[in-house]
SERO-4910 file (N, C-alpha, C, O; in steps of 0.05 Angstrom, whole numbers):
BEGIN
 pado doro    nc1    nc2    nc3   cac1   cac2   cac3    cc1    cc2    cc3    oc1    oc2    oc3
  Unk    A    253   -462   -294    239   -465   -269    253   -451   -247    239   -439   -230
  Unk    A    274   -451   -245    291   -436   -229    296   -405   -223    302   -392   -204
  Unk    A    290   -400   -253    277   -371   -254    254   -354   -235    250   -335   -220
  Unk    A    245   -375   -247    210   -369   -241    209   -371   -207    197   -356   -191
  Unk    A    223   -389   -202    222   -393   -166    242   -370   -152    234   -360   -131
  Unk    A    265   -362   -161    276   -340   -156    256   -312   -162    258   -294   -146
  Unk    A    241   -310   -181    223   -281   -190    207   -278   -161    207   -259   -146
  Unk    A    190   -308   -157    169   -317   -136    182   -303   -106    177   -284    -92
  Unk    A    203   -323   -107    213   -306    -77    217   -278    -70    211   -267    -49
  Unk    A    226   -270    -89    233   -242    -91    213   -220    -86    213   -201    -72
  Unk    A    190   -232   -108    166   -221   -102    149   -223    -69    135   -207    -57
  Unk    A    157   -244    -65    153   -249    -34    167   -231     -8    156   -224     13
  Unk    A    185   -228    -13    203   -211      6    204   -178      0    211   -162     17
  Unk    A    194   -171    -25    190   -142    -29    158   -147     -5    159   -140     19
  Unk    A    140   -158    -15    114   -154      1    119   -160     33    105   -151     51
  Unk    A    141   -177     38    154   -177     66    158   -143     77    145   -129     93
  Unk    A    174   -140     66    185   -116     65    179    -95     75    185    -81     95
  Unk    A    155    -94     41    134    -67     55    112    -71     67     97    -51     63
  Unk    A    101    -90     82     91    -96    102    112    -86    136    104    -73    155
  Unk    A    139    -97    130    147    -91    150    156    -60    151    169    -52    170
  Unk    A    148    -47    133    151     -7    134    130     -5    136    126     18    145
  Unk    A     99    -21    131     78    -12    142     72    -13    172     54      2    181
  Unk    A     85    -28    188     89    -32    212     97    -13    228     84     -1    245
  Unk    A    126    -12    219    136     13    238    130     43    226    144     61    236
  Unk    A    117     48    211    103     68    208     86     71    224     89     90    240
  Unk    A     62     55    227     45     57    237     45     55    268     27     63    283
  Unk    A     65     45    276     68     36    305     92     60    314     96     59    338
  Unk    A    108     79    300    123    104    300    120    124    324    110    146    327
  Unk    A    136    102    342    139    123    367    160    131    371    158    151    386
  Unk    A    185    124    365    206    138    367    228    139    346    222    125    327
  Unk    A    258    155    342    262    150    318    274    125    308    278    119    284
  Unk    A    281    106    334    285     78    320    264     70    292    271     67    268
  Unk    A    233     66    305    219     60    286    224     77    259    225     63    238
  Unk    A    228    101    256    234    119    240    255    101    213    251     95    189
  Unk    A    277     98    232    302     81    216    294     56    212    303     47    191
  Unk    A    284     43    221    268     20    210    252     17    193    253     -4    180
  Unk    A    232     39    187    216     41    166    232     53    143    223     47    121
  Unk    A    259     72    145    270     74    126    291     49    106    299     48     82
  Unk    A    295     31    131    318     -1    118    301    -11    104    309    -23     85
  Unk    A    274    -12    109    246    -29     97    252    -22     70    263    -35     52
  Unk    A    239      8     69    234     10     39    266     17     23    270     17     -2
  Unk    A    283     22     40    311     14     20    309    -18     13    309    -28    -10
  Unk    A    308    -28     30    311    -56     21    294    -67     -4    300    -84    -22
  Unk    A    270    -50      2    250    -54    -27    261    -48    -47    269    -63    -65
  Unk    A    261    -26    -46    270    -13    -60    290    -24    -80    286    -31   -104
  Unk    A    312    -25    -68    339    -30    -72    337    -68    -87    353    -75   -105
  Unk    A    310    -95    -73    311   -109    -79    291   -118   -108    289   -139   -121
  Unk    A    280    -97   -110    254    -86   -137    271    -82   -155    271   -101   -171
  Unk    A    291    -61   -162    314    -59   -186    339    -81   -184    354    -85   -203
  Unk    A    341    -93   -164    350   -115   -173    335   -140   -189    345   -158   -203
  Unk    A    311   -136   -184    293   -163   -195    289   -148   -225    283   -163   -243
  Unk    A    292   -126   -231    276   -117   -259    302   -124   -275    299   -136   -296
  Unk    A    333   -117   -266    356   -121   -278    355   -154   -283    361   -165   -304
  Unk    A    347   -169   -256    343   -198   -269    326   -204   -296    333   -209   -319
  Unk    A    304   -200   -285    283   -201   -310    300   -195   -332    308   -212   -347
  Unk    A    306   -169   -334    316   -161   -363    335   -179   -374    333   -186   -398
  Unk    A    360   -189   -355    378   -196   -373    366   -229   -377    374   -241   -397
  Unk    A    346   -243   -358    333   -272   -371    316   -268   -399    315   -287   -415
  Unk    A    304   -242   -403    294   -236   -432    309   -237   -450    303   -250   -470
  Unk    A    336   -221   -447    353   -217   -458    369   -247   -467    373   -252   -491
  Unk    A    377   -264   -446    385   -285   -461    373   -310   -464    383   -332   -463
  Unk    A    344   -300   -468    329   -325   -476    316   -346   -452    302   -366   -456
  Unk    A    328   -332   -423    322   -352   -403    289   -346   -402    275   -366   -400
  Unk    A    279   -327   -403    246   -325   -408    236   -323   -433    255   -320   -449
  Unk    A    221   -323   -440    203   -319   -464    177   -299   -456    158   -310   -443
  Unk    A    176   -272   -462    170   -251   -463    129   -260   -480    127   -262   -504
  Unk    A    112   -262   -467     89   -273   -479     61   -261   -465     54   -269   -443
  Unk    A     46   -240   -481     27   -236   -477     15   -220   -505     15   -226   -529
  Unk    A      2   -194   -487    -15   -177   -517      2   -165   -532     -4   -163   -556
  Unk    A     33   -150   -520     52   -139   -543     52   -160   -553     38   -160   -573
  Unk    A     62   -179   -549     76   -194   -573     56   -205   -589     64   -206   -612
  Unk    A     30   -214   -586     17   -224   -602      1   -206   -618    -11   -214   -638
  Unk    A      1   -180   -611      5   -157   -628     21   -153   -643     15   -161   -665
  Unk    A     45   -140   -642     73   -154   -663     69   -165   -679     75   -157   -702
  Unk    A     55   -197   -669     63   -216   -690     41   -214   -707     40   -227   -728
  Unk    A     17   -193   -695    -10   -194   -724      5   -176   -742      5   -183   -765
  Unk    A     16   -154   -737     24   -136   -746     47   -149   -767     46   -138   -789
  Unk    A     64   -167   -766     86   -174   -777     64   -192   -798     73   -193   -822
  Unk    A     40   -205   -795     34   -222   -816     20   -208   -828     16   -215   -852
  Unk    A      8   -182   -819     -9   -159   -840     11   -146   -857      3   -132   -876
  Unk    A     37   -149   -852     60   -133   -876     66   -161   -900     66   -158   -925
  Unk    A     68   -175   -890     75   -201   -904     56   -214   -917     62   -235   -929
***
C-alpha cells in the first residue's frame, strides 16, 4: 500500500510540474520565466527516472507484482509447452 501511494504522489507532482513549465512557457516574457520553465521540466524529468528506478527495483524484489497482458501471455505460452 505504501508503494502504491508513493507511485500516486509522484505521479501527481510530475503533472504538477509540467503544468507548472506549461505556465511559464506560455506566460514567457522574460528570461526569468525562461529558467523557470527549464527547473520544471528538470524536475520532471529528473523526478520520472527516479520513479521508473523505483518501480523497477519494487518488481525486482517482489514489492509489486507485475500483472497484465505480458504476463498472462507468458503464462498461456508456458502451459502450451507443458
Amino acid at each position: 500500500m505504501i508503494i502504491k501511494s508513493l507511485v500516486i504522489i509522484a505521479f501527481i507532482l510530475i503533472i504538477i510540474s509540467l503544468g507548472s513549465a506549461l505556465f511559464h512557457l506560455v506566460r514567457h516574457k522574460n528570461e526569468e520565466d525562461s529558467q523557470k520553465t527549464l527547473n520544471s521540466l528538470t524536475f520532471r524529468i529528473s523526478l520520472s527516472i527516479v520513479l521508473f528506478i523505483f518501480i523497477f527495483i519494487a518488481v525486482i524484489t517482489g514489492g509489486v507484482k507485475p500483472h497484465g497482458l505480458g504476463v498472462k501471455m507468458h503464462a498461456q505460452n508456458q502451459a502450451l509447452i507443458e
